[in-house]
C-alpha positions in Angstrom: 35.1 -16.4 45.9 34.8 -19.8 44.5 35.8 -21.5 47.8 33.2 -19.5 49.7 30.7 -20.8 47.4 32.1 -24.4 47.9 32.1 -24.4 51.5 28.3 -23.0 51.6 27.5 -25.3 49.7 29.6 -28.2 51.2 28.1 -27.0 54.9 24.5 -27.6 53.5 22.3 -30.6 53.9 21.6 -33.1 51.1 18.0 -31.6 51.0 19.3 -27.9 51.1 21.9 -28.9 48.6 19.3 -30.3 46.0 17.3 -27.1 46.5 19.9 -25.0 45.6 20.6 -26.6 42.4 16.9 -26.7 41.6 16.8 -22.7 42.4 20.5 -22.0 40.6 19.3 -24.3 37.8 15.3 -22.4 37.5 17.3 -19.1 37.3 19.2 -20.2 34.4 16.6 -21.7 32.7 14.6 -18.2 33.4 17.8 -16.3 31.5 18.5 -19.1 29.2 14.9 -18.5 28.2 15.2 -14.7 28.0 18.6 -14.1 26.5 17.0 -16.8 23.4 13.7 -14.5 22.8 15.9 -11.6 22.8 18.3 -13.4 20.1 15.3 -14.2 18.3 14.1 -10.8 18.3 17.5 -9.1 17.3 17.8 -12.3 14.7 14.5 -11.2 12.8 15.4 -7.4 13.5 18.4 -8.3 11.4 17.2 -9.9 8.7 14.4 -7.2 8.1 17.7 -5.0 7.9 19.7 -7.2 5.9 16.0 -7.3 3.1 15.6 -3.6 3.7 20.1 -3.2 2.5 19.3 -5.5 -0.4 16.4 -3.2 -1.6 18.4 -0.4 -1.4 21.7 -1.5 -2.9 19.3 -2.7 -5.8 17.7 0.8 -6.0 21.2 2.3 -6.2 22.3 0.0 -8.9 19.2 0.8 -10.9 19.5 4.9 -10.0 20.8 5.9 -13.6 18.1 3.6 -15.3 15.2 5.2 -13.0 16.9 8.7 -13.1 16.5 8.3 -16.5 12.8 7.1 -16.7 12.2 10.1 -14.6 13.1 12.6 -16.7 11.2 10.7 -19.1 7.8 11.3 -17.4 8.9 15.1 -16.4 8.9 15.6 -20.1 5.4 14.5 -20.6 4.1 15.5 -17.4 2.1 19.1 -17.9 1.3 20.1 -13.8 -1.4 22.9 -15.2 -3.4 20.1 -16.8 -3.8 17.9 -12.9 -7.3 18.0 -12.5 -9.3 18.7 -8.9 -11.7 17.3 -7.6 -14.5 19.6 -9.2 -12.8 19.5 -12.8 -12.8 15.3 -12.7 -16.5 15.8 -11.6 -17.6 18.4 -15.1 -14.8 16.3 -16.8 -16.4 12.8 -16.5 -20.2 14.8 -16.7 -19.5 16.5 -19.9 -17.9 12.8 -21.3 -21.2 11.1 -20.0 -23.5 13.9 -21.6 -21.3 13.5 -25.2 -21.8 9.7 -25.4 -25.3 10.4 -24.3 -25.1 8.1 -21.5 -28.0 7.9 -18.6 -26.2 7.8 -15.5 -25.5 8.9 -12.0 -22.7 10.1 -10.5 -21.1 10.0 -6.8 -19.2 13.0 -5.2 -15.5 12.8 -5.7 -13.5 11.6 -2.8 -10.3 12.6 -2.1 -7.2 10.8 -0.6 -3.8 12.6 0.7 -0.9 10.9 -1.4 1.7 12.9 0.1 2.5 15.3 -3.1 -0.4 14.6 -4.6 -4.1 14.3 -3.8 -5.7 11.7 -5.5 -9.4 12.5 -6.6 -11.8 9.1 -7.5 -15.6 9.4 -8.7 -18.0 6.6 -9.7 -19.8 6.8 -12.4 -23.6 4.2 -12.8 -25.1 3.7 -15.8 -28.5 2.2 -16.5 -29.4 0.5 -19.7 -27.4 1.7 -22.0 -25.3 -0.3 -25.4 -21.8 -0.9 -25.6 -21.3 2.4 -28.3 -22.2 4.8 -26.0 -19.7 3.3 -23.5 -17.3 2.8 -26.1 -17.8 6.3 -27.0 -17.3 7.4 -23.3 -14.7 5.5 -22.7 -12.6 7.4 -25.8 -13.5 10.6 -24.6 -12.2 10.3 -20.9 -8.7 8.8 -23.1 -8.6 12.0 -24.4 -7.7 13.2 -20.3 -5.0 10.5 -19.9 -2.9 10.5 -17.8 -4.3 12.7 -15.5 -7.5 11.5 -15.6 -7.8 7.3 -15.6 -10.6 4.7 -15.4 -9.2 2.5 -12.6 -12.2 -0.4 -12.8 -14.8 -1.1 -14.8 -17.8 -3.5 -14.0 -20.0 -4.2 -17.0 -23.5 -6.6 -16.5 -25.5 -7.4 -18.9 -29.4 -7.8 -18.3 -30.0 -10.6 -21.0 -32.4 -8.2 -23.1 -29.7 -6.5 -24.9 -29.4 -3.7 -22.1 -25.8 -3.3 -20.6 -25.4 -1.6 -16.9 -21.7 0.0 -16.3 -20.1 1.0 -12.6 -17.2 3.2 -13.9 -14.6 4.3 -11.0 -12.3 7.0 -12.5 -9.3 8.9 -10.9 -7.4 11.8 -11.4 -4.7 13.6 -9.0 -3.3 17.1 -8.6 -0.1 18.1 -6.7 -1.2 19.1 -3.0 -0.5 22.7 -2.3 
């Protein structure tokens, strides 16, 4: 095979002979070029593995110290007292009304968290002093865990008047 190739080549011109070396030489480069991106790509592909192992051998290594923390939060964890989307809405009401707080409230929104659905309402306030917040903010404690203030925004007018933005959230499991 090789001597067929020699004697093609050999029976050439010098002109033909230069353009074939040009045309074998572009279609190496062309898979030269290729077979690198596709290194490249399987090179990156491979590390993301190799992060993804490390993660998990970690995660394994840890699983009697989580297992444990688990059972921990199953202990505490009462699934009757999740609250919906309506109960965070008369739960953070009735907690505005007893620290006599003039506000307004949004509808709740809800998010799909795979087993859970998570439930956040905002809560604006107009002019009121730092008691009655303080006051609010110890009654919607008394709903913790499952229902949390997850950012507060106080701003002050200069006259002594304090304006709130309360977001609070609360989940139940999805049925």
């Amino acid at each position: 095979m090789f001597k067929k190739i020699a004697q093609f080549y050999k029976s050439r011109n010098r002109r033909e002979r230069i353009m074939l070396v040009c045309v074998v030489a572009g279609a190496a480069l062309v898979w030269f070029t290729m077979l690198s991106s596709k290194n490249s790509e399987l090179s990156g592909e491979i590390q993301k593995l190799n992060s993804r192992k490390t993660i998990a051998e970690t995660v394994i290594a840890r699983a009697p110290e989580i297992q444990a923390e688990l059972e921990k939060i199953r202990k505490i964890f009462d699934v009757s007292k999740t609250v919906s989307a309506v109960n965070l809405q008369i739960t953070v009401e009735n907690c505005a009304k007893e620290a006599e707080l003039v506000y307004s409230l949004s509808s709740a929104e809800t998010k799909d968290a795979g087993k859970f659905k998570i439930h956040t309402i905002t809560l604006s306030s107009q002019k009121n002093d730092l008691k009655q917040y303080s006051k609010f903010e110890e009654k919607i404690a008394e709903f913790e865990p499952y229902v949390t203030l997850a950012r507060v925004i106080f701003d002050g007018d200069g006259k002594g008047g304090v304006t709130a933005k309360y977001t609070i959230n609360s989940f139940e499991l999805a049925r």
